[in-house]
py3Dmol code that shows the C-alpha trace and the ligand (Angstrom):
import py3Dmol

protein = """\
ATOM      1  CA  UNK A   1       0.000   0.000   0.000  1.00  0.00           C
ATOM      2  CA  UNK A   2       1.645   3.010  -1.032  1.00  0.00           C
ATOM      3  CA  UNK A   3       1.976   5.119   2.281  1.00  0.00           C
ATOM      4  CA  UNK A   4      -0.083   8.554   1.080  1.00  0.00           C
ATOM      5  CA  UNK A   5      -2.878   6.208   0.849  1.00  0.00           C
ATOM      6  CA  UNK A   6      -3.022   4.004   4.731  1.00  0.00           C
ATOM      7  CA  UNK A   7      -4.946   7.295   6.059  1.00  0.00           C
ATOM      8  CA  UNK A   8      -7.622   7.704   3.468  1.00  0.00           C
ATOM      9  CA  UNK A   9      -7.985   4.033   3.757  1.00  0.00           C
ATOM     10  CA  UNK A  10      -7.938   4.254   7.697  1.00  0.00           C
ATOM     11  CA  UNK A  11     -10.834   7.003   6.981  1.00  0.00           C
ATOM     12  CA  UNK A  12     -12.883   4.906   4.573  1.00  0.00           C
ATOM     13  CA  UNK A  13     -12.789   1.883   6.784  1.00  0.00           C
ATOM     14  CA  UNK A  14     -14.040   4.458   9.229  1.00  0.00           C
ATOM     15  CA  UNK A  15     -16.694   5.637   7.620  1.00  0.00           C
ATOM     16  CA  UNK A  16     -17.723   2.681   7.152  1.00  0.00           C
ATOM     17  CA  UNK A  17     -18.264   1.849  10.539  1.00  0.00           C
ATOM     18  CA  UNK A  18     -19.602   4.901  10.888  1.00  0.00           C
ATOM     19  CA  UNK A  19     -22.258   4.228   8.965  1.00  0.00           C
ATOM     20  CA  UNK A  20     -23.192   0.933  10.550  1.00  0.00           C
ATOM     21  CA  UNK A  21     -22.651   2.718  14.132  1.00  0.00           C
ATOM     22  CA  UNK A  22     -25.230   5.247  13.422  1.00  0.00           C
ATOM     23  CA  UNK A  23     -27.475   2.701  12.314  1.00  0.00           C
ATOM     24  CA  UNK A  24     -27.434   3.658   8.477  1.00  0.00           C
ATOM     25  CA  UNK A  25     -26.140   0.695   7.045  1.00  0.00           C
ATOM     26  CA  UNK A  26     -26.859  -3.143   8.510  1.00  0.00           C
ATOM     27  CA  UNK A  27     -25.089  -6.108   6.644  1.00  0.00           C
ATOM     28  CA  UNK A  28     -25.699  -4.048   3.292  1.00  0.00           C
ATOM     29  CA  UNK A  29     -24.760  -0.736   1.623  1.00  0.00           C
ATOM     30  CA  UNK A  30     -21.354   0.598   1.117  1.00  0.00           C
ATOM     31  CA  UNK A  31     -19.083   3.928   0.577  1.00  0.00           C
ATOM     32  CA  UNK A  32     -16.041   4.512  -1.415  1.00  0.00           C
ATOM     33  CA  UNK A  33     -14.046   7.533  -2.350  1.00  0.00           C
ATOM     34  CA  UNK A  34     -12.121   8.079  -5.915  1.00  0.00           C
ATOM     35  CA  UNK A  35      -8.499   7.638  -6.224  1.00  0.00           C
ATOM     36  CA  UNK A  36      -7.208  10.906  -5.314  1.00  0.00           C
ATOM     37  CA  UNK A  37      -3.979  10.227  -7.770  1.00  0.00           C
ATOM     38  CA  UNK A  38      -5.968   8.489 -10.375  1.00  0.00           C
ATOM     39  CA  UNK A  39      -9.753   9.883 -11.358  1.00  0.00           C
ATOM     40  CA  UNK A  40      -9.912   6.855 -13.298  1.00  0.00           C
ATOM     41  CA  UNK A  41     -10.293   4.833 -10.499  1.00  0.00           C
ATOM     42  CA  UNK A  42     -11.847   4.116  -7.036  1.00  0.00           C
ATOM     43  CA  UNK A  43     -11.571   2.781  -3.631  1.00  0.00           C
ATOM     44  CA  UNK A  44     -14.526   0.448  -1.873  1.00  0.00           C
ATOM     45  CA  UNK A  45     -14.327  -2.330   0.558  1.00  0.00           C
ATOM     46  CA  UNK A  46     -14.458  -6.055  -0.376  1.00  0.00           C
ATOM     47  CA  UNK A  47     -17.837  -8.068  -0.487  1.00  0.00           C
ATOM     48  CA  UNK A  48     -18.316  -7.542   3.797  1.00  0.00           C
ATOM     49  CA  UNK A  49     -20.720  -5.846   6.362  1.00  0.00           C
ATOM     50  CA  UNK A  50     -19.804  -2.154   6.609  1.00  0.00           C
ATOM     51  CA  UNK A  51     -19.302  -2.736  10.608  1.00  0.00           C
ATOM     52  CA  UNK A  52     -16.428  -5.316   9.627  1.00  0.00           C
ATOM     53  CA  UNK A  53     -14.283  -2.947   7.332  1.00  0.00           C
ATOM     54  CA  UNK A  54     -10.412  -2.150   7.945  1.00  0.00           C
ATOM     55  CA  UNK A  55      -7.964  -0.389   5.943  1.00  0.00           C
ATOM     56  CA  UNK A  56      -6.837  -3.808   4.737  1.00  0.00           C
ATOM     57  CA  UNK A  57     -10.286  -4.621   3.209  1.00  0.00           C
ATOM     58  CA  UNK A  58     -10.091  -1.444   0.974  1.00  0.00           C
ATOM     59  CA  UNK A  59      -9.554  -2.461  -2.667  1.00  0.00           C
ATOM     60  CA  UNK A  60      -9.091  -0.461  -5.917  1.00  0.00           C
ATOM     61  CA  UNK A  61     -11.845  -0.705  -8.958  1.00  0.00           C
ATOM     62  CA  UNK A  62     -11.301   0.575 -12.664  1.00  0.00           C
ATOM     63  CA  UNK A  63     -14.496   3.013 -13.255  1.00  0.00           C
ATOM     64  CA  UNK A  64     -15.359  -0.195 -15.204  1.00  0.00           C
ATOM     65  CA  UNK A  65     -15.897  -1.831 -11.703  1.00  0.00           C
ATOM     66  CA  UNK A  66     -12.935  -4.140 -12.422  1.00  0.00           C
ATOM     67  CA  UNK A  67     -10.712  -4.960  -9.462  1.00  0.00           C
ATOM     68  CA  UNK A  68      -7.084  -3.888 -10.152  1.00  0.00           C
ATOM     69  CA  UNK A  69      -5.832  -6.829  -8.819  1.00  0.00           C
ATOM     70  CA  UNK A  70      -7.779  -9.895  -9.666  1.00  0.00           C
ATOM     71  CA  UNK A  71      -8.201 -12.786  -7.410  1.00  0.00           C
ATOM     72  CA  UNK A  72     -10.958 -14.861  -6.419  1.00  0.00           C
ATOM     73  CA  UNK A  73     -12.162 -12.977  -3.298  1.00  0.00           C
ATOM     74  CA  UNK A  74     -15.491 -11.576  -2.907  1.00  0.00           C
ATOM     75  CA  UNK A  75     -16.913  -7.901  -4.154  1.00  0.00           C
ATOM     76  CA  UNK A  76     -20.197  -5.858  -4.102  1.00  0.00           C
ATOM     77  CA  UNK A  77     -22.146  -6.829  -6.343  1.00  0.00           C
ATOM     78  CA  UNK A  78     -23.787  -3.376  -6.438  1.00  0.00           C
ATOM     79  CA  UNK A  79     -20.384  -1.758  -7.235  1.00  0.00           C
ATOM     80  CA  UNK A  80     -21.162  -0.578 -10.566  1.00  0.00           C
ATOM     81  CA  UNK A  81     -22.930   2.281  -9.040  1.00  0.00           C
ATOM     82  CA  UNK A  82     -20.124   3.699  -8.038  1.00  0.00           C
ATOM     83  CA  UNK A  83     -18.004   3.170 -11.167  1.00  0.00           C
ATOM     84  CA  UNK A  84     -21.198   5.011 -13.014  1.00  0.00           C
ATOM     85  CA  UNK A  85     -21.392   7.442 -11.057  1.00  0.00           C
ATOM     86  CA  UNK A  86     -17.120   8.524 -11.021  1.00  0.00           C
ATOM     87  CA  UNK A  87     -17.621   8.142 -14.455  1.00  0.00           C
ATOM     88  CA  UNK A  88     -20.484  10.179 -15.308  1.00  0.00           C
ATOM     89  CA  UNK A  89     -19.610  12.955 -12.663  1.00  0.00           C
ATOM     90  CA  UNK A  90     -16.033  14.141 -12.514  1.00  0.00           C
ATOM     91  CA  UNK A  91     -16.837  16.072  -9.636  1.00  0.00           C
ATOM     92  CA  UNK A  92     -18.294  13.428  -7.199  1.00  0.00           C
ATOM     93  CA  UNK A  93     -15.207  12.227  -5.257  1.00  0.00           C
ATOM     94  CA  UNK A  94     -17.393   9.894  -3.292  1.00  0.00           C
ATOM     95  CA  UNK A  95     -20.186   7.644  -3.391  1.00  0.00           C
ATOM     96  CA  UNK A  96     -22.348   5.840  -0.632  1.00  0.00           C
ATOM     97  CA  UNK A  97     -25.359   3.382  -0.878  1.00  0.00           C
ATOM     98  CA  UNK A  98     -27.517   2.667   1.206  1.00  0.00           C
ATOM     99  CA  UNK A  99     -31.032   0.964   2.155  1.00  0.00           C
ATOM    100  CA  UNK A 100     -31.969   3.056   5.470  1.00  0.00           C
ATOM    101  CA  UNK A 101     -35.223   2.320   6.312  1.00  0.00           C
ATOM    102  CA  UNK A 102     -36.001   6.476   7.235  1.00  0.00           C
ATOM    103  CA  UNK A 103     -35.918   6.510   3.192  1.00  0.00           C
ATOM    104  CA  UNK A 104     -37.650   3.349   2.019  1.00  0.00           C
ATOM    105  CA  UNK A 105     -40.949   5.195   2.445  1.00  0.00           C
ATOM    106  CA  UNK A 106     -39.973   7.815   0.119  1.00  0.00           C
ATOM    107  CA  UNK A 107     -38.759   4.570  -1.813  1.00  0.00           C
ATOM    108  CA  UNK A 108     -41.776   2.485  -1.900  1.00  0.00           C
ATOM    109  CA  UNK A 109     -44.345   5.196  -2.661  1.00  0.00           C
ATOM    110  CA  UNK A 110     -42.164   7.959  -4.604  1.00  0.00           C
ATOM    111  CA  UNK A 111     -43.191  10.460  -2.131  1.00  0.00           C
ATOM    112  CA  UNK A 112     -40.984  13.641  -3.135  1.00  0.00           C
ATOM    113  CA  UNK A 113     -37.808  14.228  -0.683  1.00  0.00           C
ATOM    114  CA  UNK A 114     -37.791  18.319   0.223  1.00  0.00           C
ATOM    115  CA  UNK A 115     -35.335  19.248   2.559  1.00  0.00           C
ATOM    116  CA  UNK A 116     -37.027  20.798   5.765  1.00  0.00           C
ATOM    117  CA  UNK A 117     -34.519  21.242   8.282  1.00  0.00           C
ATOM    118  CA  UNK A 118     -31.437  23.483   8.629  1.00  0.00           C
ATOM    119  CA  UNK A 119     -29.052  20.621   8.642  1.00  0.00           C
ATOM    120  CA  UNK A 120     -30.791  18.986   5.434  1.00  0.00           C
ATOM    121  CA  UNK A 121     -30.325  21.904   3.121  1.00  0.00           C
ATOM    122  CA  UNK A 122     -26.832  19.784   1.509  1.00  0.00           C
ATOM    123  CA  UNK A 123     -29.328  17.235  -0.088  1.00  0.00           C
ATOM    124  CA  UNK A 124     -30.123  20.649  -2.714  1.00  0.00           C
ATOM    125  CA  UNK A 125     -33.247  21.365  -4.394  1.00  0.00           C
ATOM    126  CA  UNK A 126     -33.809  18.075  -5.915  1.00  0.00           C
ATOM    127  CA  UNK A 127     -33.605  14.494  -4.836  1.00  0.00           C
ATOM    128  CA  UNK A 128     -34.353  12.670  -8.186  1.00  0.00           C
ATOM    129  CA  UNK A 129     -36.416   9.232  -7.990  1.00  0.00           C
ATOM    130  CA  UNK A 130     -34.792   6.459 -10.152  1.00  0.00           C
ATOM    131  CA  UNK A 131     -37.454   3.532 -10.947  1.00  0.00           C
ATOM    132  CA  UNK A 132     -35.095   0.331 -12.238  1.00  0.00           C
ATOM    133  CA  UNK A 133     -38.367  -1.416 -13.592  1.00  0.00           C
ATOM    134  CA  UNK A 134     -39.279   1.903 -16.096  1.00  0.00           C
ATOM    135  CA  UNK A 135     -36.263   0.558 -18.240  1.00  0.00           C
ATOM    136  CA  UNK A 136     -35.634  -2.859 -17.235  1.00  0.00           C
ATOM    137  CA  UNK A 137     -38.747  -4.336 -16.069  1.00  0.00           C
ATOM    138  CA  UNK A 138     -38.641  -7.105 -13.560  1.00  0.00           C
ATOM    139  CA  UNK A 139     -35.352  -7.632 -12.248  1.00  0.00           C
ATOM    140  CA  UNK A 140     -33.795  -8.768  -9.516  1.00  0.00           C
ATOM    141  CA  UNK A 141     -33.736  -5.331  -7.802  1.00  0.00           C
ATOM    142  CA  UNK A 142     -30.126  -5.092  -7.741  1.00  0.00           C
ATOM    143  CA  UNK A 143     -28.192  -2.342  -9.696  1.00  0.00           C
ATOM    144  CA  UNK A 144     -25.529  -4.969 -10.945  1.00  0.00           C
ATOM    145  CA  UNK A 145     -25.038  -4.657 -14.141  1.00  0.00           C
ATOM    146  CA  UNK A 146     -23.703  -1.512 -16.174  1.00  0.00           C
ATOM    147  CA  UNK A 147     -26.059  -0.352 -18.165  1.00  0.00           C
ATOM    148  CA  UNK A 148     -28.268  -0.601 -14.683  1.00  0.00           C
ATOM    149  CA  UNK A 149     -25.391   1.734 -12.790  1.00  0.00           C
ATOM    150  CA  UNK A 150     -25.942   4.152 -16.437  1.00  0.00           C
ATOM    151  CA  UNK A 151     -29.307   4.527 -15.681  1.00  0.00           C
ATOM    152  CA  UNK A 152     -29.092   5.345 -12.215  1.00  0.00           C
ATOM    153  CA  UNK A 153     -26.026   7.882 -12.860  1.00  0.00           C
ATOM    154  CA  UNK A 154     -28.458   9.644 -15.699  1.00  0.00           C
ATOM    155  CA  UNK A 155     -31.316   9.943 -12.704  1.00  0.00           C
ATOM    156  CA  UNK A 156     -28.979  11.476 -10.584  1.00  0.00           C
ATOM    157  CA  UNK A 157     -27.758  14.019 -13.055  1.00  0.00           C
ATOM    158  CA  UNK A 158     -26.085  17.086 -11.850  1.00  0.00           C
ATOM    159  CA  UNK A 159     -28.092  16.620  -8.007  1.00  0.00           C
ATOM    160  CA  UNK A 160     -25.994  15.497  -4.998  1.00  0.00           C
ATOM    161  CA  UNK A 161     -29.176  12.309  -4.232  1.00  0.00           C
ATOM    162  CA  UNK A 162     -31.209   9.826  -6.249  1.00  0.00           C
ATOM    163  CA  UNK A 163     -33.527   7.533  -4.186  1.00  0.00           C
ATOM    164  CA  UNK A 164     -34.210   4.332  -5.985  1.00  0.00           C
ATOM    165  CA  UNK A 165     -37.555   3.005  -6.141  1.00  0.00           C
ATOM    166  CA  UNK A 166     -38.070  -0.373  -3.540  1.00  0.00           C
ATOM    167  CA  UNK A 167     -34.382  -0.097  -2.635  1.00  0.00           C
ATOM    168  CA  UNK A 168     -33.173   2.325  -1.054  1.00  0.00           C
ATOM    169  CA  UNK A 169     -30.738   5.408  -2.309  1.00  0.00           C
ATOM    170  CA  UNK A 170     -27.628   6.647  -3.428  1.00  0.00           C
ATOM    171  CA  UNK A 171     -25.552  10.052  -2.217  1.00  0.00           C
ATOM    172  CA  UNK A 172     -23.061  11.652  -4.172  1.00  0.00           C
ATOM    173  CA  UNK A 173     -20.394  14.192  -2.484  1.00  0.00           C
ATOM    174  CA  UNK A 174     -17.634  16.036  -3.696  1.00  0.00           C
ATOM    175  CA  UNK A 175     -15.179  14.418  -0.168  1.00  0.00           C
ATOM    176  CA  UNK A 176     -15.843  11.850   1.991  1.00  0.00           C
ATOM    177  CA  UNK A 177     -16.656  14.056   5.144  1.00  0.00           C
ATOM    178  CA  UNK A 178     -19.262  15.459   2.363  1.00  0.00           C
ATOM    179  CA  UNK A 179     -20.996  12.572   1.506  1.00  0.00           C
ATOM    180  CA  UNK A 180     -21.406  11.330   4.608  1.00  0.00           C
ATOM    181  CA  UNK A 181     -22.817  14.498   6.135  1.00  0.00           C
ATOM    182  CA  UNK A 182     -25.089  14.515   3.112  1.00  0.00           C
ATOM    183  CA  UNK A 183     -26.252  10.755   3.670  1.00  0.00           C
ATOM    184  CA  UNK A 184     -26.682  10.787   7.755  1.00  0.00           C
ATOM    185  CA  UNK A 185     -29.006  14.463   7.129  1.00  0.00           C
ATOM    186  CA  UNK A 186     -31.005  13.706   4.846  1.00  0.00           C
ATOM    187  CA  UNK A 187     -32.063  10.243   7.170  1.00  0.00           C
ATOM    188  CA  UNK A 188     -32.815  12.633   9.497  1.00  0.00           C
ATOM    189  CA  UNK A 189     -34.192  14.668   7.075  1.00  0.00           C
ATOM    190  CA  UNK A 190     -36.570  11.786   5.818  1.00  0.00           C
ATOM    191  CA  UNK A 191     -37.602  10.564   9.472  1.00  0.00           C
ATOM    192  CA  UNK A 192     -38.249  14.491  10.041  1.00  0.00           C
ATOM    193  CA  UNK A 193     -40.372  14.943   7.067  1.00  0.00           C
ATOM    194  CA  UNK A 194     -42.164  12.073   7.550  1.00  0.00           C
ATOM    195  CA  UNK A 195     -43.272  12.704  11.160  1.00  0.00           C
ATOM    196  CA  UNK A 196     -43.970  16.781  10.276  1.00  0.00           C
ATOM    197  CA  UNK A 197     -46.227  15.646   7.528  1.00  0.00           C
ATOM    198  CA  UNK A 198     -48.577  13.471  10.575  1.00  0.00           C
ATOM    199  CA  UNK A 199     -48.496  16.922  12.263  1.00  0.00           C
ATOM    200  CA  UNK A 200     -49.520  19.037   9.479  1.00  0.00           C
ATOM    201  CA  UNK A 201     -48.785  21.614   6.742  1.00  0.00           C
ATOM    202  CA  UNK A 202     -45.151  21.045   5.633  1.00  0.00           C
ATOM    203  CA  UNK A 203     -42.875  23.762   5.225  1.00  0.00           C
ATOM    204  CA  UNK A 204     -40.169  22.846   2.940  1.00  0.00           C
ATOM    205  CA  UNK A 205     -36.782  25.653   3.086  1.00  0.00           C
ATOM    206  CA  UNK A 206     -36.905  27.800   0.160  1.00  0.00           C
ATOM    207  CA  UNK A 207     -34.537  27.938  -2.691  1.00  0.00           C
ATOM    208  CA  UNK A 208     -32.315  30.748  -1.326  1.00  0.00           C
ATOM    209  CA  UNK A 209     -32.246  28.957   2.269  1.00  0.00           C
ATOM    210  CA  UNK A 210     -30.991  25.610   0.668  1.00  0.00           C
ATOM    211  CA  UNK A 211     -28.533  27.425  -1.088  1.00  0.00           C
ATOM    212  CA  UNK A 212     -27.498  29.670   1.582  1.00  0.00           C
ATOM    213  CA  UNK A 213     -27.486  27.079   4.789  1.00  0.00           C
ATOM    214  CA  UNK A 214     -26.115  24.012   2.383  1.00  0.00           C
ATOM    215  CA  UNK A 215     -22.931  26.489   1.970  1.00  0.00           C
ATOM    216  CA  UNK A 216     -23.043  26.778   5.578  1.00  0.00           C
ATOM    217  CA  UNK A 217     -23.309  23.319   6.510  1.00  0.00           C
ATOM    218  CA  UNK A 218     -20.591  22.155   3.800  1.00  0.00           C
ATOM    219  CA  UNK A 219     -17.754  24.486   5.266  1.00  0.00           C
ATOM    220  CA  UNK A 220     -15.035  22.037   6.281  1.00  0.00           C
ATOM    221  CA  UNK A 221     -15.095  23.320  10.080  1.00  0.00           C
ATOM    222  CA  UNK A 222     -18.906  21.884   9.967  1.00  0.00           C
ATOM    223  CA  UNK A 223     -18.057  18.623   8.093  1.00  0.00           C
ATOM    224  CA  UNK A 224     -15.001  18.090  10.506  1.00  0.00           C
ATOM    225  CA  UNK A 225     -17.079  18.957  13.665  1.00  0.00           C
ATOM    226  CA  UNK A 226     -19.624  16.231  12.726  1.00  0.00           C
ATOM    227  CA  UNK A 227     -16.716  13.448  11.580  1.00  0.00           C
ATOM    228  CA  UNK A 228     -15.268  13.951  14.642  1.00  0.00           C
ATOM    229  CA  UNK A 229     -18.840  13.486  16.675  1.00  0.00           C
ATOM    230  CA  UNK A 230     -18.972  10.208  14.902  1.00  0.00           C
ATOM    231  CA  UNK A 231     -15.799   9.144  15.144  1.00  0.00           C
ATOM    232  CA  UNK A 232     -15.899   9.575  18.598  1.00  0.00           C
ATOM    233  CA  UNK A 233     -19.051   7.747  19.131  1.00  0.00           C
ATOM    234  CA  UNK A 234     -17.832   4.532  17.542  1.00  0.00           C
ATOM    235  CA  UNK A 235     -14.590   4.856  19.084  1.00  0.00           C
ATOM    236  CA  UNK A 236     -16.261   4.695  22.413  1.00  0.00           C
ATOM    237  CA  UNK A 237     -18.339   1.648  21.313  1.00  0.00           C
ATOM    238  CA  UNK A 238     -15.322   0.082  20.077  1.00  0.00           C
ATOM    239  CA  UNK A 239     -13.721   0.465  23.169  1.00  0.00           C
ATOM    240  CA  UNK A 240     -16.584  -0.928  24.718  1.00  0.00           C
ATOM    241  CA  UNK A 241     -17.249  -3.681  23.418  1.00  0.00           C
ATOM    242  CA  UNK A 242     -13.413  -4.937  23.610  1.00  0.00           C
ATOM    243  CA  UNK A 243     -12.917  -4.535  19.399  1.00  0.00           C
ATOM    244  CA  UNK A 244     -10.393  -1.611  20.219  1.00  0.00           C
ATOM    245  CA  UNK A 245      -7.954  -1.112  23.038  1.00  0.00           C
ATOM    246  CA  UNK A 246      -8.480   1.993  25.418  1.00  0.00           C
ATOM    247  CA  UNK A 247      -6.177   4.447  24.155  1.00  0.00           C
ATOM    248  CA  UNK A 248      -5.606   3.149  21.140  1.00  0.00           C
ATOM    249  CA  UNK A 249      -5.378   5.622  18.385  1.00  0.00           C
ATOM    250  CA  UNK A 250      -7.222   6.133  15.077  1.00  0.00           C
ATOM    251  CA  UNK A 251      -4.195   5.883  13.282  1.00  0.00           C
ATOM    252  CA  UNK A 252      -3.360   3.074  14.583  1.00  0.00           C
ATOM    253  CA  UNK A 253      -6.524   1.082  12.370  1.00  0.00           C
ATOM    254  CA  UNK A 254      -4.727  -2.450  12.107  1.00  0.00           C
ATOM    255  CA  UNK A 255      -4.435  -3.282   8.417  1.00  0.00           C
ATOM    256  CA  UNK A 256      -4.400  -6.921   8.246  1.00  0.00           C
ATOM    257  CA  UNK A 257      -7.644  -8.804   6.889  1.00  0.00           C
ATOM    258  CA  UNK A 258      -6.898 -11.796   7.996  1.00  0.00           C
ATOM    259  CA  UNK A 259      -6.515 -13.584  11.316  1.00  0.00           C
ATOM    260  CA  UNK A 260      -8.521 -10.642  13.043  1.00  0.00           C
ATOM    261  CA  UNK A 261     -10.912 -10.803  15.715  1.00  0.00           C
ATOM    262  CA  UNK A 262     -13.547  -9.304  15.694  1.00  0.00           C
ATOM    263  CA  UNK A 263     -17.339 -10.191  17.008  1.00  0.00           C
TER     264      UNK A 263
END
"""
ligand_1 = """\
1
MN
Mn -28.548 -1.916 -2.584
"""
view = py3Dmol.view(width=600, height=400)
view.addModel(protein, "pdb")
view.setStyle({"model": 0}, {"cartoon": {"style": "trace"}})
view.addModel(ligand_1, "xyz")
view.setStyle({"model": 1}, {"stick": {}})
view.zoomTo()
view.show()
């Protein structure tokens, strides 16, 4: 592993179990982040739970959703939304995927997504829905194939979210700390909307409040602020429940795959 790269994969394992921590992500979904040395490429865990990642499970993907070094170990089969996405979007620097069940409402009936809360305003002014069955018809449900991850990458267009119909949804972001801001607020955002709309009228923010607070909320003091909330969060779990040492530091992520334990 060259050595610029052992933090960014320290962070991605992180986020990771970040994402599982804060109850986003269960055995399925997945993030990766674009080769910062090579746009033509892109960094995602191998084929296991989010909660289970390390820096030594990170693996590099053409944009075709290739692995650069072949062998016969598993991958996502879903990865080709990522490679779609890098490819169609050469701003997105990373991707994440996810089935939360705060969003499978807006999933499963196509309700419309509006931002409503200060912290929400990063999803933008439009949160796309992308129906697999309009141009494939019955499939298996799972965006594995490439012409599937096209489709999907065309839905989301130039927006930042795309929530796919009876699945779940997909969140583009122009860092890592970005993306996963993006993906844990607009959860919120969906468990928010959906209780407000029980209560009565909703009030969605206007255009010039979505562009004004999204700035806000997108400066990197905020996205630090909030990695480091999470980060601390799992730390302390990790600690807890014996998988990390007291004391021990983030850098200190141990890279090996194998031979690990880990419950
Ligand atoms: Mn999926």
């Amino acid at each position: 592993m060259p050595v610029p790269l052992k933090p960014l994969f320290d962070e991605l394992a992180r986020a990771n179990r970040i994402l599982a921590h804060e109850g986003i992500m269960d055995a399925f979904g997945h993030v990766s982040v674009r080769n910062p040395d090579n746009a033509a490429r892109y960094f995602l865990s191998r084929a296991i739970a989010p909660d289970l990642v390390l820096a030594g499970d990170v693996r590099e993907y053409t944009l075709e959703s290739e692995p650069v070094q072949q062998n016969d170990e598993r991958h996502y089969i879903e990865r080709v939304i990522h490679g779609e996405i890098y490819k169609a979007r050469p701003d997105v620097m990373a991707v994440c995927h996810h089935h939360a069940p705060e969003i499978l409402p807006y999933a499963i009936t196509g309700t419309e997504l509006v931002p409503v809360f200060l912290m929400a305003a990063s999803m933008g002014q439009k949160v796309p829905h992308w129906d697999q069955r309009t141009e494939f018809g019955d499939t298996n449900l799972l965006v594995s194939k490439p012409e599937e991850g096209r489709s999907l990458a065309r839905a989301l267009g130039p927006n930042w979210m795309v929530i796919m119909s009876r699945h779940g949804a997909t969140v583009a972001g122009r860092s890592l700390r970005e993306v996963m801001f993006r993906t844990y607020y607009s959860i919120r955002n969906a468990a928010l909307l959906t209780q407000a709309k029980a209560l009565g009228e909703v009030k969605a923010l206007s255009v010039g409040e979505i562009e004004q607070s999204g700035d806000t909320n997108l400066q990197p003091g905020q996205l630090a602020r909030a990695w480091d909330y999470w980060s601390q969060r799992l730390e302390h779990s990790e600690i807890k429940s014996g998988k990390k040492t007291a004391g021990a530091r983030r850098s200190k992520t141990p890279v090996k795959s194998k031979g690990r334990k880990r419950k």
